[in-house]
C-alpha positions in Angstrom: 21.7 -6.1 -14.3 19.6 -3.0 -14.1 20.2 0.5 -15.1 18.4 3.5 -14.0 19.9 6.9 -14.7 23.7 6.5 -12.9 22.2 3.8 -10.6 23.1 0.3 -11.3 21.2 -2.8 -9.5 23.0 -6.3 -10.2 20.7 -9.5 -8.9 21.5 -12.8 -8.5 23.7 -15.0 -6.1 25.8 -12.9 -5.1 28.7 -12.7 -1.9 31.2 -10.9 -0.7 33.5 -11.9 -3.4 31.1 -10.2 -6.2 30.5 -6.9 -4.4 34.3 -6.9 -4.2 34.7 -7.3 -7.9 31.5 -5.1 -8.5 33.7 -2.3 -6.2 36.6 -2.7 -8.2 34.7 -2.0 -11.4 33.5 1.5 -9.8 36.3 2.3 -7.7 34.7 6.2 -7.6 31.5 5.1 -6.4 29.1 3.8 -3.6 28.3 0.2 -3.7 26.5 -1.9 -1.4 25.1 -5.6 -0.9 22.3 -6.3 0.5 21.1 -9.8 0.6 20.6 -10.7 -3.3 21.4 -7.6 -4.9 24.1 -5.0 -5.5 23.8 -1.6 -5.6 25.8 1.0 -7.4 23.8 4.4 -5.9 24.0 7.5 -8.1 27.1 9.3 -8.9 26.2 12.2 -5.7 26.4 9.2 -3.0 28.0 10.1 -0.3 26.6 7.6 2.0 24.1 4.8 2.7 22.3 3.0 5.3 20.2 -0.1 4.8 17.2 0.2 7.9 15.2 -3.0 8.0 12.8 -1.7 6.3 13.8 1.7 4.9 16.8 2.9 3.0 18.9 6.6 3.5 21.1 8.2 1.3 23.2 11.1 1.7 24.7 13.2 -0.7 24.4 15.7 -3.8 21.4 14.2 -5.9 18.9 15.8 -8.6 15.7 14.8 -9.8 16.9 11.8 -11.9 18.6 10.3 -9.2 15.5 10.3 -7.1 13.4 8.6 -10.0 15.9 6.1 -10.4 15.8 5.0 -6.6 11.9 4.9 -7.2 12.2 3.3 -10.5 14.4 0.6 -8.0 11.8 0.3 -5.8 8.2 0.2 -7.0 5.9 0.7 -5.1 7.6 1.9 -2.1 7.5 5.6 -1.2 10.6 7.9 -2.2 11.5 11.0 -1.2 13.8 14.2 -0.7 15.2 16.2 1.7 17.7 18.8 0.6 20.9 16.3 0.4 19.0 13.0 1.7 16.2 10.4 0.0 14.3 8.2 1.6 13.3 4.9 0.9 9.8 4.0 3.0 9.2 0.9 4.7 6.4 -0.1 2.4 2.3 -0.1 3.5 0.7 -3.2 4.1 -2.2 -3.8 1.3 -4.4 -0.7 1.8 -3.9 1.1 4.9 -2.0 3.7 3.6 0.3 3.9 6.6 3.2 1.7 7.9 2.7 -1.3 10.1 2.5 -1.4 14.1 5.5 -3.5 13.7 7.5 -0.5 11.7 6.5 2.0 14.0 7.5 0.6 17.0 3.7 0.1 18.2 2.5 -2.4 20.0 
């Protein structure tokens, strides 16, 4: 288990069973599974969508909430919109720019 700031990352072999139990600790807040690991997003959740290869939250965040969503994903790009962040598909090895296969190109 991981802690950054309110956001709480749990990894392991996990199912349905243990993001029910997960939910049942933090009845008040967001929590997701996706493949090995659960998420508990920061306090201001107010929703969440798991992309392929991108992540989007909704809600009431501040600074710290933003660097813990980075500090969950390193080396992926972060960032904030007024009430949303956004987690980046992440750049192949030096081009600085998604894949064809992100973008929809052919």
């Amino acid at each position: 288990m991981t802690l950054h700031h309110t956001l709480v990352q749990v990894t392991g072999d996990l199912d349905d069973e243990s993001l029910r139990a997960v939910q049942g600790l933090y009845p008040w807040r967001h929590v997701t599974r996706c493949a090995s690991e659960i998420i508990v997003w920061p306090l201001g959740t107010l929703w969440v969508s798991h992309q392929p290869t991108a992540v989007v939250l909704r809600g009431r965040f501040d600074a710290r909430d933003v660097n813990a969503v980075q500090a969950m994903h390193p080396g992926r790009t972060v960032s904030r919109d007024g009430d949303q962040i956004t987690v980046w598909p992440a750049h192949p090895a030096g081009t600085g720019r998604p894949a064809a296969s992100e973008t929809g190109a052919r």
